[in-house]
C-alpha positions in Angstrom: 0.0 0.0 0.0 1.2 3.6 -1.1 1.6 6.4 1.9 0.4 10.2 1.1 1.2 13.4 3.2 -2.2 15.2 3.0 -2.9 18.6 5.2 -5.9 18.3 7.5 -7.0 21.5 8.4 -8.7 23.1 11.8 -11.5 25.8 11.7 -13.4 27.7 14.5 -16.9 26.5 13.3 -16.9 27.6 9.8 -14.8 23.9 8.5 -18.0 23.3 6.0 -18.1 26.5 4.2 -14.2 26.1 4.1 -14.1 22.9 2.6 -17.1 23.6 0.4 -15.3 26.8 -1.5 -12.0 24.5 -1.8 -14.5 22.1 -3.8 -15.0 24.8 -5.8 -11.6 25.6 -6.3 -10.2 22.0 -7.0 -13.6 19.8 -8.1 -14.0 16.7 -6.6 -15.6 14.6 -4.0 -16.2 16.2 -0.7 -17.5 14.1 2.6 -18.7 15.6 5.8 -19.8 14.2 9.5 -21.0 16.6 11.6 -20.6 15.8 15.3 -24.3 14.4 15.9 -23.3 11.9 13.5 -21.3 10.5 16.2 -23.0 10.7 19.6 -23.3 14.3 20.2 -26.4 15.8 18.5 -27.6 17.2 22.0 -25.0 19.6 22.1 -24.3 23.3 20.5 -21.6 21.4 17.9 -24.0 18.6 16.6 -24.2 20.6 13.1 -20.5 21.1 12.7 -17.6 19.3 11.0 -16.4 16.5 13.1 -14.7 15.3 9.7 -14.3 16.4 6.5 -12.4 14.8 3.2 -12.4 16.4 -0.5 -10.5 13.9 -2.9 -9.9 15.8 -6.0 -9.9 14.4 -10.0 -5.7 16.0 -9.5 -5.4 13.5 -6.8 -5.5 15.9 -4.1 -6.4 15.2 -0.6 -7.7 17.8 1.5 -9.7 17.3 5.3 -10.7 19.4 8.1 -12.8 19.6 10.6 -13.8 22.6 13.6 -11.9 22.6 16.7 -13.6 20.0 18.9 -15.1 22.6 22.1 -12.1 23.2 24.4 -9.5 23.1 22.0 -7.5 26.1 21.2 -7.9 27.2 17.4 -5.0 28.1 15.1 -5.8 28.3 11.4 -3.4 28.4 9.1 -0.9 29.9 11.7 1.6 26.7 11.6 1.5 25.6 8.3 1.5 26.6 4.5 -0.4 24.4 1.8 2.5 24.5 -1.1 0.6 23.7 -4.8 3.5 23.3 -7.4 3.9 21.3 -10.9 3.4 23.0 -14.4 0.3 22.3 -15.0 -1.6 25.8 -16.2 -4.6 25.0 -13.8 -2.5 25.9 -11.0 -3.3 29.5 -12.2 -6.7 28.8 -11.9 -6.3 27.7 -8.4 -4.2 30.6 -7.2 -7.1 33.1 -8.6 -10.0 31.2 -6.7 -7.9 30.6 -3.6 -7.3 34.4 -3.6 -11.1 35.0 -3.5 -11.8 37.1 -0.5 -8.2 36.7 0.7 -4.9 38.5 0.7 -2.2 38.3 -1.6 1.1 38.5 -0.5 3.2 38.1 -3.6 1.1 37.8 -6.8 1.7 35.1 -9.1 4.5 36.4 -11.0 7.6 35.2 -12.9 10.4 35.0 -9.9 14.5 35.7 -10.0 14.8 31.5 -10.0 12.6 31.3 -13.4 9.1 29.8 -12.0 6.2 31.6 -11.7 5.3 31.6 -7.9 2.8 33.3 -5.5 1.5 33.3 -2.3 -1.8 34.2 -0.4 -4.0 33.6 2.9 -7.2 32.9 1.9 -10.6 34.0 3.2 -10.4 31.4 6.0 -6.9 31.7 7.2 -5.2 28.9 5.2 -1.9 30.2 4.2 -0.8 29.3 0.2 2.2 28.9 -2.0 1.4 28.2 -5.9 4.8 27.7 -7.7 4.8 27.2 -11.8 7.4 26.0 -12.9 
């Protein structure tokens, strides 16, 4: 059996709007349980994300879920989703990712001969597109 490195990514009660604007950004499957799914549908977080996957047609694997209640919440504070190949979608991508977001370096040409920019996007994921 293969291994894959795939980021699973925390929100403060807003995990299904997150992962339904990255179907709309990358296509694919997405599957959500909410936490009343599994045992806790008399409590204020039955409705949100206990788990969520989006498997993408490009093979991508993206889950998330909202911080469980007591746990602290740190969205895209430690870590940076990197996108990178040379296919022309990935233009695409960085466009709808930047949706409502903040650009930090636009997608440009760069001194090492790759196009690459970066963003955080409406939900506090941080990005890195390079084209190369």
């Amino acid at each position: 059996m293969a291994t894959r490195l795939n980021p699973y990514l925390s929100f403060d009660g807003h995990a299904r709007e997150a992962m339904e604007f990255y179907q709309s950004v990358f296509g694919g499957e997405l599957k959500v349980n909410t936490f009343g799914e599994f045992g806790m549908q008399d409590t204020p977080q039955a409705d949100q994300v206990m788990h969520a996957q989006l498997e993408t047609d490009a093979g991508y694997t993206i889950m998330a879920s909202d911080t469980p209640p007591g746990a602290e919440v740190r969205t895209g504070s430690s870590i940076t989703v990197s996108l990178s190949g040379d296919d022309e979608v990935l233009r695409e991508y960085f466009a709808k990712l930047a949706e409502g977001g903040q650009v930090g370096t636009p997608l440009e040409k760069q001194m090492w001969g790759d196009e690459y920019g970066d963003l955080v996007d409406r939900f506090g994921v941080h990005w890195m597109v390079n084209l190369g």
